[in-house]
C-alpha positions, 0 to 999 in steps of 0.5 A, a space after each residue: 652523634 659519633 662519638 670521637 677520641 683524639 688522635 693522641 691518646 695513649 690507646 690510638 697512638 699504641 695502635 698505631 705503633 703495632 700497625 706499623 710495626 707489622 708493617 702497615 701503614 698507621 693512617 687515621 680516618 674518621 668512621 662514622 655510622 653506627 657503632 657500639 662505640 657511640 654508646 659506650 663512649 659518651 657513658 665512659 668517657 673513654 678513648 675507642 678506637 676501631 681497627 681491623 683487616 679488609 676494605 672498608 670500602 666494601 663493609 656490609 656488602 654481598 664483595 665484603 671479604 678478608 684474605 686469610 692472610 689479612 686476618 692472620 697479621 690483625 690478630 698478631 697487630 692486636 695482640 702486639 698492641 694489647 700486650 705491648 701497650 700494657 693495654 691486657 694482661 699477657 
């Protein structure tokens, strides 16, 4: 089973906060599938959530790619995220 944290919770809502802020667009979508977060979730009971560059669309598949660009913002919007959010030690 997936393992779901609510859309409110400190962590999502601070995310979101960094997407838009690097000028993305902050929507939430339910993922399924398998994931390390299906483990550790249900044993830490802790909000996770998943974010990266691309087309979710084209996931494990020979068309998956990342424009280089793409990959540079998700570095600046996790970091803005982790530090701005508290969430790391800066």
């Amino acid at each position: 089973m997936a393992w779901a944290s609510l859309q409110t919770s400190p962590l999502a809502r601070t995310l979101r906060r960094a997407i838009l802020q690097a000028g993305g667009k902050g929507t939430l979508k339910r993922k399924t599938g398998t994931s390390d977060m299906n483990v550790v979730g249900p044993v830490w009971q802790c909000p996770i959530v998943a974010y990266g560059p691309g087309d979710s669309t084209l996931d494990h598949t020979p068309n998956e790619h990342v424009p280089l660009a793409d990959y540079e913002k998700a570095i600046d919007v996790l970091k803005a995220a982790l530090v701005g959010g508290g969430w790391a030690i800066a």
